[in-house]
BADOSE-206510 format. One line per field, with one value per residue: residue number from 1; x, y, z of N, C-alpha, C, CB in turn; residue in one letter. Coordinates in steps of 0.1 Angstrom, whole numbers. Atoms other than C-alpha are relative to their C-alpha. Glycine has a CB too. Example, Ala and Ser with C-alpha at 12.3 -4.5 7.8 and 13.67 -1.06 7.14 Angstrom:
2
seq <- 1, 2
nx <- 9, -9
ny <- -12, -11
nz <- 0, 0
cax <- 123, 137
cay <- -45, -11
caz <- 78, 71
cx <- 9, -8
cy <- 12, 11
cz <- 0, 8
cbx <- -10, 4
cby <- 0, 5
cbz <- 12, -14
type <- a, s
***
This chain:
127
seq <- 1, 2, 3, 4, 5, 6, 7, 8, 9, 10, 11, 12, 13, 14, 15, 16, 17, 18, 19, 20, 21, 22, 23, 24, 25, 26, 27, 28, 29, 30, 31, 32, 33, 34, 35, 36, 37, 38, 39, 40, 41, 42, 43, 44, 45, 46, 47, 48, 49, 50, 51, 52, 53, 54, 55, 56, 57, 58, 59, 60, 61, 62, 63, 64, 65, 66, 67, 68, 69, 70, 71, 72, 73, 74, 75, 76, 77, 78, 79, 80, 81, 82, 83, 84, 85, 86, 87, 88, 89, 90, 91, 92, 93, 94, 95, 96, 97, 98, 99, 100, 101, 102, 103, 104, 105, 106, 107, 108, 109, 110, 111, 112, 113, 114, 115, 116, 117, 118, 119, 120, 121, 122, 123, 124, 125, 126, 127
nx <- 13, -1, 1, 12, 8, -7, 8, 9, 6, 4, 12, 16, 4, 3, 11, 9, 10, -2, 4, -6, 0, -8, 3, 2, -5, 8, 10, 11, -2, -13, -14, -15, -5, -1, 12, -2, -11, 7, 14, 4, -3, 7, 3, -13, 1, 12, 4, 13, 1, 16, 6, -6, 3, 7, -3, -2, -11, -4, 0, -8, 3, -14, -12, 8, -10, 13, -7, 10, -10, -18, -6, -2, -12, 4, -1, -11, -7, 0, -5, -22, 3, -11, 10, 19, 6, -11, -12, -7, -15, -12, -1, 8, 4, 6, 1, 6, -3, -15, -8, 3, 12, 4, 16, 3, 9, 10, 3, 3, 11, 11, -7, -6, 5, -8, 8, -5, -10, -15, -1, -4, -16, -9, -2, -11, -18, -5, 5
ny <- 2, 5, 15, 0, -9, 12, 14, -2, -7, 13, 11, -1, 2, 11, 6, -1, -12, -9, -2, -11, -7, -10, -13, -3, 10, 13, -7, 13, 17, 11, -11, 5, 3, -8, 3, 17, -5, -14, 11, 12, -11, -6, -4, -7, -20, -3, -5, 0, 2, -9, 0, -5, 2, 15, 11, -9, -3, 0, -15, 0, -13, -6, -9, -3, 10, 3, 5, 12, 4, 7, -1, -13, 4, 11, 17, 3, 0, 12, 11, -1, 7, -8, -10, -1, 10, 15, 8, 11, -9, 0, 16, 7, -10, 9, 0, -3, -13, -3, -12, 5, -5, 7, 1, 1, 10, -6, 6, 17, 1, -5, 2, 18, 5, 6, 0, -2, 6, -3, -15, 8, 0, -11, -10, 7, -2, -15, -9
nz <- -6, -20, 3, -5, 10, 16, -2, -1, 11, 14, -8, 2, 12, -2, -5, 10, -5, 9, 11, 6, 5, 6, 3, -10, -11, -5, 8, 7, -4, 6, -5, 7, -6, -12, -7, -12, -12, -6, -5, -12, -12, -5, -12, -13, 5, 1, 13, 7, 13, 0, 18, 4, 16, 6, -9, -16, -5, -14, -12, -14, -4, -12, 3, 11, 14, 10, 10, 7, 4, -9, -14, -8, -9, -11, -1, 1, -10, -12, 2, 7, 7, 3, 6, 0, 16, 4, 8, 4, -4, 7, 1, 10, 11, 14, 15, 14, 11, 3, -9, -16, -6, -13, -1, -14, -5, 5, 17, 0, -1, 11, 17, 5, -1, -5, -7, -17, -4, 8, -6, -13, 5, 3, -17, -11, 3, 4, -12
cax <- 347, 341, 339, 308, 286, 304, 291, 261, 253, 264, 239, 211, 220, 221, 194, 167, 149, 154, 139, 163, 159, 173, 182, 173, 183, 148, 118, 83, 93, 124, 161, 197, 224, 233, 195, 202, 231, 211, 182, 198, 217, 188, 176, 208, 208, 172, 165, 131, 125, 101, 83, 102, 94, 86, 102, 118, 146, 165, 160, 184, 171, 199, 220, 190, 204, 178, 194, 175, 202, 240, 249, 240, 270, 256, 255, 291, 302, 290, 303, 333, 321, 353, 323, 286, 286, 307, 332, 356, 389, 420, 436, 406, 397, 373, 385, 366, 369, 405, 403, 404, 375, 365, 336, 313, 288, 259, 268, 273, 238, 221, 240, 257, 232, 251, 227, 227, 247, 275, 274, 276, 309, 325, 317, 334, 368, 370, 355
cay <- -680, -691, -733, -730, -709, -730, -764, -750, -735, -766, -785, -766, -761, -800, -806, -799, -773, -750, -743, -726, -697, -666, -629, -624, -636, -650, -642, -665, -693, -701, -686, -681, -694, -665, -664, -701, -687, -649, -677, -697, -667, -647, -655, -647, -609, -609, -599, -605, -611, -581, -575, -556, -547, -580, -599, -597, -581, -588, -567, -560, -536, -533, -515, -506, -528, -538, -560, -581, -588, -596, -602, -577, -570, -582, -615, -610, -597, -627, -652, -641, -644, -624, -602, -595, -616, -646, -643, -668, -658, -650, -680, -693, -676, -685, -680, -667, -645, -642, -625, -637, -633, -637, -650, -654, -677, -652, -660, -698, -697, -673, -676, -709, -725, -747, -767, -761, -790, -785, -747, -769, -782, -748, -733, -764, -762, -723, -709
caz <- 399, 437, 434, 454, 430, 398, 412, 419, 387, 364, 388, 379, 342, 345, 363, 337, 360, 337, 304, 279, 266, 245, 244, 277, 314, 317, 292, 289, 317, 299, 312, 294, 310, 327, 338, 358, 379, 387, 396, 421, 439, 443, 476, 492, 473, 482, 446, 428, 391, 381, 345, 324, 286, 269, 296, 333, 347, 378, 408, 435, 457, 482, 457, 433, 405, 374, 348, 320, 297, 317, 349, 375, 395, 425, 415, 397, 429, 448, 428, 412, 384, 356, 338, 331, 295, 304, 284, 281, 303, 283, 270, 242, 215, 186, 150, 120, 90, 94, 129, 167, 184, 224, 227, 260, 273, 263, 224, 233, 247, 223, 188, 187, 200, 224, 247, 290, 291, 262, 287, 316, 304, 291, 328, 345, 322, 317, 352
cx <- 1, -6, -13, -10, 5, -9, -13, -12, 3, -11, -11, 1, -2, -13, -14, -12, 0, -5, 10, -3, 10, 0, -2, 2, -15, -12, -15, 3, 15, 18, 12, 3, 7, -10, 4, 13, -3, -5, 3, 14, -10, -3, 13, 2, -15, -1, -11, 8, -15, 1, 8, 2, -5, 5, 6, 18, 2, 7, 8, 0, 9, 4, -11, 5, -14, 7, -10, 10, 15, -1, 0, 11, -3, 8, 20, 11, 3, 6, 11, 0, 14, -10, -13, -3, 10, 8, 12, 13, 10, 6, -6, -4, -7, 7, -10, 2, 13, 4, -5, -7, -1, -15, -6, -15, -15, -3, 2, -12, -9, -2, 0, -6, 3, -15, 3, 11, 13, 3, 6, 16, 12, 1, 10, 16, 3, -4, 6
cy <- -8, -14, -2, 2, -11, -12, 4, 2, -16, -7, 3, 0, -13, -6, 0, 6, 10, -1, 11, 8, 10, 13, 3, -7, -8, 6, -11, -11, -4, 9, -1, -9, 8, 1, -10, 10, 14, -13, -5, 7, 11, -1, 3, 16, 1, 10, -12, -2, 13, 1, 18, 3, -8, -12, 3, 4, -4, 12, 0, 14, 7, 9, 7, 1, -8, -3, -8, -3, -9, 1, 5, 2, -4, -10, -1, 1, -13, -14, -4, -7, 15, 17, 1, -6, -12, -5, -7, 7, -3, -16, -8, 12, -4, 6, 4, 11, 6, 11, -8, 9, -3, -2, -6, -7, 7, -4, -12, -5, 2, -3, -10, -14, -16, 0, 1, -18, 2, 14, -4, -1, 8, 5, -12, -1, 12, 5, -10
cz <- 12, -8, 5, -10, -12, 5, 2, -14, -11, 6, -5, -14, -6, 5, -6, 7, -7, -13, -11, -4, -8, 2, 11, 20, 2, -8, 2, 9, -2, 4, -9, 9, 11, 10, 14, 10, 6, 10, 14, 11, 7, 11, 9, -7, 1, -14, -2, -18, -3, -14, -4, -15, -4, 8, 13, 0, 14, 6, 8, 11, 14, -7, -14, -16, -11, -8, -12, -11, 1, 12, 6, 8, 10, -3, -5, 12, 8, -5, -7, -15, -9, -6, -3, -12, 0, -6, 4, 7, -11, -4, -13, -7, -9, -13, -9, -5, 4, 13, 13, 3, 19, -1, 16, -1, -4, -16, -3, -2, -12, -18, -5, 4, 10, 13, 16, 7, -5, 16, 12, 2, -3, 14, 6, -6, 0, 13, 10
cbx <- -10, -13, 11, -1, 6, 23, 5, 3, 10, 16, -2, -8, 8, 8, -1, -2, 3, 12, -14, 4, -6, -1, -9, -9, 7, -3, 6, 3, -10, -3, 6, 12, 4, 3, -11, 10, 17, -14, -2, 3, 10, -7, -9, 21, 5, -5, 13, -10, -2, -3, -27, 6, 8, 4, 9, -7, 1, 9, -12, 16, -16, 14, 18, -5, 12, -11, 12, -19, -1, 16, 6, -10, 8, -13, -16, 3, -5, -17, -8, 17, -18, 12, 2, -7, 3, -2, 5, -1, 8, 10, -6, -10, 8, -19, 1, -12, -13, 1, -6, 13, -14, 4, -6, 2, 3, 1, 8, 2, -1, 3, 15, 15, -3, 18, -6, -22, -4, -2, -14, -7, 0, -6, -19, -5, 6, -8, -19
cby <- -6, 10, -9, 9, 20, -6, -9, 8, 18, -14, 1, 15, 6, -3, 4, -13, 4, 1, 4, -1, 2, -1, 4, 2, 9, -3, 2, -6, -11, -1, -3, 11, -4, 13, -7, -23, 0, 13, -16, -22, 10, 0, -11, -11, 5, 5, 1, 18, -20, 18, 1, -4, -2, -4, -8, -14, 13, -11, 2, -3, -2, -10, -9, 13, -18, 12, -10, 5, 8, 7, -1, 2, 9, -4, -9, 6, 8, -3, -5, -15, -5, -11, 3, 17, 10, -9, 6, -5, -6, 8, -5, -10, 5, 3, -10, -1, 14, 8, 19, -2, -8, 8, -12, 15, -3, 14, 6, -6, 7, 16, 2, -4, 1, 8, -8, 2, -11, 9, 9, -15, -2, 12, 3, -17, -4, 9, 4
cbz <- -11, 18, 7, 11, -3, -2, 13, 9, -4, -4, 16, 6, -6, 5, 12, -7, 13, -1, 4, -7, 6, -12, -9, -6, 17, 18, -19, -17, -10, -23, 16, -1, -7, -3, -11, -11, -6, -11, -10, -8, -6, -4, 5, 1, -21, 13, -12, 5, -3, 8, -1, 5, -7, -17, -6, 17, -1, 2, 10, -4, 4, 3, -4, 3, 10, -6, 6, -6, 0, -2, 4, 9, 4, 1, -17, -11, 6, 4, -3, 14, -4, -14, -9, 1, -19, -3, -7, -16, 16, 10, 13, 4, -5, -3, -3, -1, 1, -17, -2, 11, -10, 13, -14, 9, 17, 2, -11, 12, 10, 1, -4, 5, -11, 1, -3, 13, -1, -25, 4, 0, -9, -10, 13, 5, -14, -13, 1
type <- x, x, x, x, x, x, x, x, x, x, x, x, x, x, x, x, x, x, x, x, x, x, x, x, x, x, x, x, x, x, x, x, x, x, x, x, x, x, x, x, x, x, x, x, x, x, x, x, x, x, x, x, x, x, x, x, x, x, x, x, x, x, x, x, x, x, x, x, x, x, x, x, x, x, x, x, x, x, x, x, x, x, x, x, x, x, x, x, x, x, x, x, x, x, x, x, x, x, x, x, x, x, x, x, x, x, x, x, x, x, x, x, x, x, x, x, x, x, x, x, x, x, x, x, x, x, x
***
């Protein structure tokens, strides 16, 4: 991940501009963690946030890109980010039920309940 974008992104998940949320990059006010780093690339992908089912998707109308879930490429383009659900580069692995697992910053957020700071932390040792 580009050092630019990374410092940028723990900043905001730190900076308590953000309202957490689940399940979605941004539903009700409240964003994942992938949400915050779409968020605060948008105005340079002139992308929008438009309504989208029960919550919004991100727009990127350059390349007519609609995400509400992971990481539009856009944004993974722009910021070098490894994949569109954060997982965790090679190297860590979680454990359970007798089988290595990868796991990524979407099931930090969503699952394990891990707050935008603990996230904060995983992005500045793993990204």
């Amino acid at each position: 991940m580009k050092a630019e974008y990374k410092a940028k992104w723990i900043a905001a998940l730190r900076s308590g501009d953000y309202e957490q949320g689940h399940g979605q990059l941004t539903k009700d006010g409240k964003f994942c963690c992938l949400g915050v780093l779409a968020d605060i690339v948008k105005d340079e992908l002139n992308a929008v946030w438009v309504e989208w089912g029960n919550g919004y998707a991100y727009h990127t109308p350059a390349v007519s890109e609609q995400e509400a879930a992971v990481l539009p490429i856009s944004v993974i383009n722009l910021v070098g980010m490894p994949n569109p659900s954060g997982t965790l580069p090679s190297g860590y692995e979680a454990r359970g039920g007798g089988r290595q697992l990868s796991i990524g910053l979407t099931a930090l957020n969503d699952d394990e309940g891990l707050t935008f700071d603990q996230i904060a932390d995983v992005v500045d040792y793993f990204f």
